[in-house]
Phi, psi and omega in degrees: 000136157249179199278094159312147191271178116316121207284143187215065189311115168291142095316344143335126193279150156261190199276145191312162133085003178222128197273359181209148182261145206306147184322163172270114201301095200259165176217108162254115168292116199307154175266255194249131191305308173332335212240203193247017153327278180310336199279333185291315169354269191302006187250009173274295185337340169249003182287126192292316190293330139341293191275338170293333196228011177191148142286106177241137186235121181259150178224108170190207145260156176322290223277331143324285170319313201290307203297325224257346166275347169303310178301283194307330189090023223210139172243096182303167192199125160203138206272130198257096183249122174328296199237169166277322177291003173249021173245177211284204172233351167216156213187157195229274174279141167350098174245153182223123118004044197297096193279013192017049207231019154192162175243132190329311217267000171253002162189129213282167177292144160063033210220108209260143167216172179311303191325318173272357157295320169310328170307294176288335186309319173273353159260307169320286178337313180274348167268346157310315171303313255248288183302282188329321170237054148119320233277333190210138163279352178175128193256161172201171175171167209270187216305131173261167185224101183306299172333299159314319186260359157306307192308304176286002157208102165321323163248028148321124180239351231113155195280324159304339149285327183303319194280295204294323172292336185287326182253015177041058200258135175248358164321197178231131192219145196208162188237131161247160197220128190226137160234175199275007160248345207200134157248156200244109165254134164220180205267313153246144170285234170274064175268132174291129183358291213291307201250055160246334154332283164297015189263330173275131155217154200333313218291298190307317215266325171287345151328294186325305210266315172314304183283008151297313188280282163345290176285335150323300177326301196300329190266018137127008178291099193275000141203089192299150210238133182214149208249145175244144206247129149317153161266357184257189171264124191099007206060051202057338171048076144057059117100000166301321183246017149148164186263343175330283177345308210268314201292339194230305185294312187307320182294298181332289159330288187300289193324262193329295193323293185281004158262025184062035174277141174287085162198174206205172178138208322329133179231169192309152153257359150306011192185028176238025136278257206321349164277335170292333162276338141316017188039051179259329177230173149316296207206169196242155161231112152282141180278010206188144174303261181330318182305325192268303236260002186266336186268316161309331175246006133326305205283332179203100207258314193265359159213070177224129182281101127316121180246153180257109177256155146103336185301185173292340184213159165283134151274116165205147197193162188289156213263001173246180192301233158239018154047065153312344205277001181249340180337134161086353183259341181079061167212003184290144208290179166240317196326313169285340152306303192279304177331332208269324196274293153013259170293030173228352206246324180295326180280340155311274183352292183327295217276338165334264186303352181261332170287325195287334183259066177009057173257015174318148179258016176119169190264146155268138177283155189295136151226193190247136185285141178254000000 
């Protein structure tokens, strides 16, 4: 299954002398070489409806890219850039971005090591550089392995603090976790239990939602409806099993309602997925990692996305893992890899046209692709 959009009419003129406005620029970062990265690399890359519907420049090496078409079964055809500083600002057919920066053969299958985190940390890097000055409408990539990329840089904290410090984006930035019934937000991240209590507060949770409403828009929601999860259990059941509810979310909720945001709570969170899948909302906001992502990949483990919202440009890549326990058998699913390019290719698109009619959301400084 893939993610159906929301149907979403540009009213935007194209520009004289173009009856269509140019593909949307997707820049994909190869992921942990170890892992079932490469073999997805290469099955997006022949997905016709991909390549039909976004310019894609894959970053990684050749000898990588060749094994993971080997894995897949799949026969490529890609236009071959050496350096980064030789690729265009506009481009048609499949391309890859060859950093020559590993050999097949240095790092083993199914294995987490530094190489491959360096691996992937240098292709991320360079597509962020890539998006950041102009180069790309929306980045993605296939699956990382946080371990790996501890090793080559010890304070890997996530790839969403990793993207705001390379660009020195000081903004409000979130990770959502999406399937074609449900989007997922949350209030805290990658945090430990014991400091999520203090964390909720009126503020986070209207950040939140704005920017939950905000990314919705963009991926095409025209007033995305969104259910707010308690943080206790039952939602406190009237404040017996704790006050968050009355004192902080609940309050949070009415403030949004009246800035005209769609949304409603608090509600239990055993049972505030299930209204999203009876279709009373879009999306869901969780106060916790686990409270959204153990009710999400029950529901669809093998086709759920993940986005980096609120940056300058969308980040988005599928929503599991780098699977060592499958590396190399060819059997890894594509689904969520293509869900994943799918909605980064819509959210290009978006964030295009909203540039071409001067809706830029501000300059960002240049940095350097290596």
């Amino acid at each position: 299954m893939t993610i159906p959009f929301p149907t979403r009419e540009f009213s935007r003129a194209a520009p004289a002398g173009h009856a269509h406005p140019p593909l949307p620029r997707l820049v994909v970062a190869m992921g942990d070489p170890a892992g079932i990265a490469p073999e997805l690399t290469a099955k997006l890359l022949q997905d016709a409806e991909i390549t039909t519907k976004a310019a894609v420049l894959v970053i990684g090496d050749a000898r990588i890219l060749a094994q993971g078409a080997a894995v897949a079964g799949v026969s490529l055809e890609v236009d071959i850039i050496s350096n980064a500083r030789d690729v265009p600002t506009e481009w048609t057919k499949p391309c890859l971005l060859d950093l020559g920066h590993l050999a097949p053969e240095s790092v083993p299958l199914g294995r987490i090591s530094r190489q491959g985190g360096e691996f992937a940390l240098r292709n991320f890097s360079t597509a962020i550089a890539l998006a950041t000055n102009g180069h790309a409408d929306a980045v993605m990539f296939t699956p990382f392995n946080k371990a790996a990329m501890r090793l080559a840089q010890a304070d890997y904290e996530d790839e969403t603090t990793f993207v705001m410090k390379s660009i020195a984006f000081s903004g409000m930035a979130s990770e959502f976790n999406i399937l074609p019934q449900v989007w997922n937000a949350r209030v805290t991240s990658h945090v430990a239990v014991k400091d999520v209590a203090p964390r909720i507060t009126q503020e986070a949770i209207l950040q939140n939602l704005r920017l939950t409403d905000k990314a919705m828009r963009d991926a095409g929601f025209a007033r995305p409806r969104i259910a707010v999860a308690g943080l206790n259990p039952h939602a406190g059941d009237e404040g017996t099993f704790g006050r968050e509810e009355i004192d902080i979310i609940a309050p949070a909720i009415r403030i949004a309602q009246r800035e005209g945001l769609a949304c409603d709570g608090p509600y239990p969170p055993d049972t505030v997925f299930l209204r999203a899948l009876r279709g009373d909302c879009d999306g869901v906001l969780t106060m916790y990692h686990d409270q959204g992502q153990i009710a999400m990949k029950l529901i669809g483990f093998e086709e759920g996305v993940t986005l980096l919202g609120g940056l300058p440009f969308a980040v988005l890549t599928p929503a599991h893992g780098s699977a060592y326990d499958i590396a190399g058998k060819g059997i890894a699913s594509i689904t969520a890899t293509r869900n994943a390019a799918l909605l980064a290719t819509r959210m290009g698109q978006s964030a295009r046209l909203a540039r071409r009619d001067g809706d830029d959301a501000g300059f960002i400084p240049r940095i350097a692709a290596e």
